[in-house]
C-alpha positions as CSV (number, residue, x, y, z in Angstrom):
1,X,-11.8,6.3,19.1
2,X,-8.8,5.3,17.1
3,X,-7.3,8.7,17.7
4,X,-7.7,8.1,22.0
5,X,-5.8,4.6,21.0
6,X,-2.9,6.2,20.2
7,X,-3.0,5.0,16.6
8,X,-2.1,8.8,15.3
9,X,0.9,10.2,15.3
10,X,1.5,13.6,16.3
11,X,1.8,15.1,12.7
12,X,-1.3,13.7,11.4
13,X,-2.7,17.4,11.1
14,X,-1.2,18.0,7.7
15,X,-3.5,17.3,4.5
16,X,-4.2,18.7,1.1
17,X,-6.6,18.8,-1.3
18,X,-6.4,15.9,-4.2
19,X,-9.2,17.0,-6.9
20,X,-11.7,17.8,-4.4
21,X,-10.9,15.0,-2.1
22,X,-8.5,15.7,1.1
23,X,-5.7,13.7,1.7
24,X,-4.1,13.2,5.0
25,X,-0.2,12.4,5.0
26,X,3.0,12.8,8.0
27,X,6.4,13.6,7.2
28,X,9.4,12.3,9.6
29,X,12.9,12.4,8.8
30,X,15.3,14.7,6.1
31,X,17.2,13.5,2.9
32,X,15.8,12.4,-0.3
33,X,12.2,12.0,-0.5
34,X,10.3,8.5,-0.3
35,X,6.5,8.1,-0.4
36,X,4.6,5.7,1.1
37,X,1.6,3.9,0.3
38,X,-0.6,1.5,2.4
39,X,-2.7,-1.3,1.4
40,X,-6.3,-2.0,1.7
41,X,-8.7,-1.7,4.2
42,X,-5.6,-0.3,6.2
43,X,-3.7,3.3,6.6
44,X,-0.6,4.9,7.0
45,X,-0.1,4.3,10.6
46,X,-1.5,0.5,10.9
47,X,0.8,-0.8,7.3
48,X,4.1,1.5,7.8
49,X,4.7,3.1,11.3
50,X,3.1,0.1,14.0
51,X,5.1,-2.1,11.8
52,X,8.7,0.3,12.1
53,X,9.4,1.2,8.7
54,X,8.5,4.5,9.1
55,X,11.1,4.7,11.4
56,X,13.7,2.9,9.6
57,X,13.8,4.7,6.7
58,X,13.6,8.2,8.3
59,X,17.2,7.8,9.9
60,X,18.4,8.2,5.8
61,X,15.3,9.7,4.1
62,X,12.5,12.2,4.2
63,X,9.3,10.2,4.6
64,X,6.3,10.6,3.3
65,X,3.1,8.3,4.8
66,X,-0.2,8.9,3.2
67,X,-4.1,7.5,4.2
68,X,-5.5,6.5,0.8
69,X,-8.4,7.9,-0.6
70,X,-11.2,6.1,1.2
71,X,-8.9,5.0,4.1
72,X,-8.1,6.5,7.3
73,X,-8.2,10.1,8.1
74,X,-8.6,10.7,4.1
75,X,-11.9,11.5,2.3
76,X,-14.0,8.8,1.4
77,X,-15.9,9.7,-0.9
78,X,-18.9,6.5,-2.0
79,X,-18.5,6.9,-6.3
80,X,-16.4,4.4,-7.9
81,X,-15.0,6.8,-10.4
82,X,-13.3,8.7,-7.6
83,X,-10.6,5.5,-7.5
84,X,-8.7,3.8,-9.9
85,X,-6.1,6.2,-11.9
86,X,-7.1,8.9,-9.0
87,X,-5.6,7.1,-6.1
88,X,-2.0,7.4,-8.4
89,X,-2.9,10.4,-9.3
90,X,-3.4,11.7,-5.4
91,X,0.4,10.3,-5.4
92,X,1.8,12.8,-7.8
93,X,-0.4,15.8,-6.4
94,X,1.3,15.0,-2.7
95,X,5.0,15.5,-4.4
96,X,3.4,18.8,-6.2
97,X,1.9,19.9,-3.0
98,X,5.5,19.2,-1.0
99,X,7.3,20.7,-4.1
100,X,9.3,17.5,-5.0
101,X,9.7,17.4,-8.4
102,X,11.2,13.2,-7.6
103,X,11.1,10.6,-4.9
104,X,11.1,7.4,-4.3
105,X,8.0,5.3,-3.6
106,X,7.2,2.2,-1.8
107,X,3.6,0.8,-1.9
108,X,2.1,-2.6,-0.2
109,X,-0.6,-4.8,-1.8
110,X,-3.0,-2.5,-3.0
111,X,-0.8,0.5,-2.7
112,X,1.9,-1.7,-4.8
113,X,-0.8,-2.2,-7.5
114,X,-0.7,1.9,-7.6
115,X,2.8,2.1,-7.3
116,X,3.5,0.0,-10.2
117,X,0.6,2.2,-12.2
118,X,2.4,5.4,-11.5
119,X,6.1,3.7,-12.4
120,X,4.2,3.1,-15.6
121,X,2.0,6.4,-15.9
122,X,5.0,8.7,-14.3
123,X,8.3,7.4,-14.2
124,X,10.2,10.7,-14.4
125,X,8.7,11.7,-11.3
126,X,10.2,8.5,-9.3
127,X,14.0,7.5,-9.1
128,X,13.1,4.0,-8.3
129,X,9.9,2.2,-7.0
130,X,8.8,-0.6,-4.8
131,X,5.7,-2.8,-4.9
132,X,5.8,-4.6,-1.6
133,X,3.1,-7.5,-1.0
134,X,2.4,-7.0,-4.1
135,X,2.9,-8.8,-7.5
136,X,1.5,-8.3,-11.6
137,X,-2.1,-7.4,-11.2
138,X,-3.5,-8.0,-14.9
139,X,-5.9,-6.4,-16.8
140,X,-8.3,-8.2,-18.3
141,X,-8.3,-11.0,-15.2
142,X,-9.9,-12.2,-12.4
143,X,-7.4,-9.5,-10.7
144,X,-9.4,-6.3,-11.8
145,X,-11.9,-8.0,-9.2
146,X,-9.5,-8.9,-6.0
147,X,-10.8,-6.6,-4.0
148,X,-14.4,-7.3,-4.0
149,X,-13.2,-10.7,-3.4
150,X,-11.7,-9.7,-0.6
151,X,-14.7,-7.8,0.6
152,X,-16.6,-10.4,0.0
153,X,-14.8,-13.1,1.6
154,X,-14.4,-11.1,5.0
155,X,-18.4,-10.6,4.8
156,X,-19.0,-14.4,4.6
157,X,-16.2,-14.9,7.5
158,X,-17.8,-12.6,9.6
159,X,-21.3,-14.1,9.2
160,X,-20.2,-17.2,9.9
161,X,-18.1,-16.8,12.9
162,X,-19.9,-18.3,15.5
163,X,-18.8,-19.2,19.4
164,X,-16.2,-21.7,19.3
165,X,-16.6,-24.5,22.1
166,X,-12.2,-24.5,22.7
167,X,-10.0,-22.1,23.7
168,X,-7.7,-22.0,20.7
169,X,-11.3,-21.1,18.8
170,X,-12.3,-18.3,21.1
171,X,-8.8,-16.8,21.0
172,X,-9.5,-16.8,16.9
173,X,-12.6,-15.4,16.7
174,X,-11.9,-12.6,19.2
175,X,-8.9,-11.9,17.4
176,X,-10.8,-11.4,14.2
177,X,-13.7,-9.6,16.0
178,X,-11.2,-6.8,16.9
179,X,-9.5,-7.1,13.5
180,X,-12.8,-6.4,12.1
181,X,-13.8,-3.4,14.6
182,X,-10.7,-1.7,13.8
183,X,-11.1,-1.8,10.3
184,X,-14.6,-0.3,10.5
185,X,-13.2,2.4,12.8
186,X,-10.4,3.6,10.3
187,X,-13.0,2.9,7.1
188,X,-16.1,3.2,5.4
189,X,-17.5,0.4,3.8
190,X,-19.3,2.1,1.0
191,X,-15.7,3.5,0.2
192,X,-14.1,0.2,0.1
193,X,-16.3,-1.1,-1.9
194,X,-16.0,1.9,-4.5
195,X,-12.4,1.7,-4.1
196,X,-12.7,-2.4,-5.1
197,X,-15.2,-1.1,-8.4
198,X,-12.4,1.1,-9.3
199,X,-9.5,-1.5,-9.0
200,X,-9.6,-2.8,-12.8
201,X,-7.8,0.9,-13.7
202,X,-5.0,-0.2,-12.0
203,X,-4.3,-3.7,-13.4
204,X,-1.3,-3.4,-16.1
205,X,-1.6,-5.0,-19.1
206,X,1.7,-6.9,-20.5
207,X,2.6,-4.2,-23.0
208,X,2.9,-1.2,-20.2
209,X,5.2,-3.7,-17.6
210,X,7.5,-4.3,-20.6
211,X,7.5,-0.7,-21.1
212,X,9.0,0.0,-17.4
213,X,11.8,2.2,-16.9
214,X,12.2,2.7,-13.3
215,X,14.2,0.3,-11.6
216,X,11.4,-1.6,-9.6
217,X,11.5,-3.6,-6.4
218,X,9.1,-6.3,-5.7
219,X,9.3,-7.8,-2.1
220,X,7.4,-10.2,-0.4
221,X,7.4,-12.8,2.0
222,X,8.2,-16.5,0.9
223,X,4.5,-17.3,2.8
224,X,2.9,-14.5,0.3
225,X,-0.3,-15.6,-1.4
226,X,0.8,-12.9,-4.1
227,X,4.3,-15.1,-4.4
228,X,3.2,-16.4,-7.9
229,X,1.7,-13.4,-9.1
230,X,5.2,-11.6,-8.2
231,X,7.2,-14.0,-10.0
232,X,5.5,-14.0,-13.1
233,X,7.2,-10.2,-13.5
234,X,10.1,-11.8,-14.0
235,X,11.1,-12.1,-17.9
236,X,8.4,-9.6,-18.6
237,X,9.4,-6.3,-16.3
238,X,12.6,-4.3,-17.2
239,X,15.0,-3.4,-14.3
240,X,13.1,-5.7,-12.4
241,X,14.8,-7.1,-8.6
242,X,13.0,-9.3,-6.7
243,X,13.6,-10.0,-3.2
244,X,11.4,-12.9,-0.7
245,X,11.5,-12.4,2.9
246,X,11.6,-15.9,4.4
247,X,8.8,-17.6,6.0
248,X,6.7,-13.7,5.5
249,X,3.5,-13.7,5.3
250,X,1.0,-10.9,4.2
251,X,0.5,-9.4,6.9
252,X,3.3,-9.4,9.3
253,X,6.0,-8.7,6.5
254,X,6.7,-5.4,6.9
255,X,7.4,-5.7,10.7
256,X,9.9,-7.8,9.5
257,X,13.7,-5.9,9.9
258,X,14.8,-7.5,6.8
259,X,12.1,-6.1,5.0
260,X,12.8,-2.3,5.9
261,X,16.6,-3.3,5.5
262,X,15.9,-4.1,1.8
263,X,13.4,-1.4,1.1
264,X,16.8,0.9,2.4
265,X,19.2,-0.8,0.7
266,X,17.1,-0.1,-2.6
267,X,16.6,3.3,-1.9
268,X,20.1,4.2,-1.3
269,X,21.5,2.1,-4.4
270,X,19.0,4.3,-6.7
271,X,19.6,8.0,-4.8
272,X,21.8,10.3,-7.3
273,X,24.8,11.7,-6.1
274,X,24.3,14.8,-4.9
């Protein structure tokens, strides 16, 4: 069991209910509130605390990790209509639930797609927000697809991994076998492939980023293959910084100091006096 693995933290016994689905969520840390939100096919623990950010941003804040709707220790339920707007929507019902009228919020690949929906959809209920890993996922594109391409492509990966003949080949393919159990440990894949059928209801469309009022902060590492898709914010997205980790890629990012140290730095430059 994940659990047995150490993988959850001690306060992992606190959840609510979203609209019929629970949602699982920690708190660490005091001061002004930040909300977390992890990417796909991930949770709360594998995207923010393994990786230390959790950490570093609850010597100055209150910290708030959730498991995503169909991820983790949330419900998962199998109907696509229970994604889309409702994963942003589970965001706001959190901050009711904790009675916090404003936070910030930090979200990473798929959670940055919802965290730029909700800067959009909500932006009085956010003093500033940060879509890490993450770029300008457009509606009306081949985006509103990405993550059944992603499902996809880690289907036809699997099924053709075969027993390498050299030991740099083994090494690979065992470390994707226990990429792959761990993912189906945390998840279910009728879930993940309602949360991908859902997706296209959080791709912007250019008229609500040029409508954006919170001051948003995209970060990624230089070795990003969302790097383009960030950029193209730029000249289009209001109150826009954009910050590239070098020589980051995807997926070990966030581990990165630098990247908690910007995430911080953010944070504080947008918290009102008190």
């Amino acid at each position: 069991m994940i659990a047995a693995a150490g993988l959850l933290p001690r306060a992992y016994a606190d959840r609510f209910d979203s609209n019929g689905v629970p949602i699982h969520y920690t708190v660490d840390g005091e001061g002004p509130p930040v909300v977390l939100v992890h990417g796909f096919a991930v949770n709360s623990v594998l995207n923010w605390r393994l990786m230390g950010v959790i950490d570093a941003l609850a010597k100055g804040f209150q910290v708030i990790a959730m498991d995503c709707r169909g991820h983790g220790l949330s419900g998962k339920p199998h109907a696509p209509d229970q994604y889309g707007v409702e994963m942003a929507e589970d965001v706001v019902r959190l901050m009711d639930h904790l009675q916090i009228e404003k936070a910030h919020l930090a979200g990473y690949s798929m959670g940055g797609a919802i965290a730029l929906t909700l800067a959009v959809t909500h932006p009085k209920r956010f003093w500033s927000v940060a879509g890490c890993g993450s770029g300008w996922y457009r509606a009306g594109t081949r985006d509103t697809n990405i993550v059944l391409r992603a499902i996809r492509a880690k289907e036809a990966a699997r099924k053709k991994r075969s027993l390498a003949q050299s030991a740099e080949g083994i090494r690979r393919m065992f470390s994707a076998d226990i990429t792959d159990l761990l993912e189906q440990a945390i998840n279910d894949h009728e879930a993940l492939k309602a949360v991908g059928e859902g997706f296209h209801e959080l791709c912007m469309t250019e008229a609500a980023v040029r409508a954006n009022t919170v001051p948003y902060l995209c970060i990624l590492g230089s070795l990003d293959g969302r790097m383009a898709s960030a950029q193209s914010l730029e000249g289009v997205m209001p109150r826009l910084e954009l910050v590239v980790i070098p020589n980051g890629t995807h997926d070990r990012t966030p581990g990165d100091p630098r990247f908690s140290a910007a995430l911080n730095r953010f944070f504080e430059r947008h918290t009102p006096a008190s």
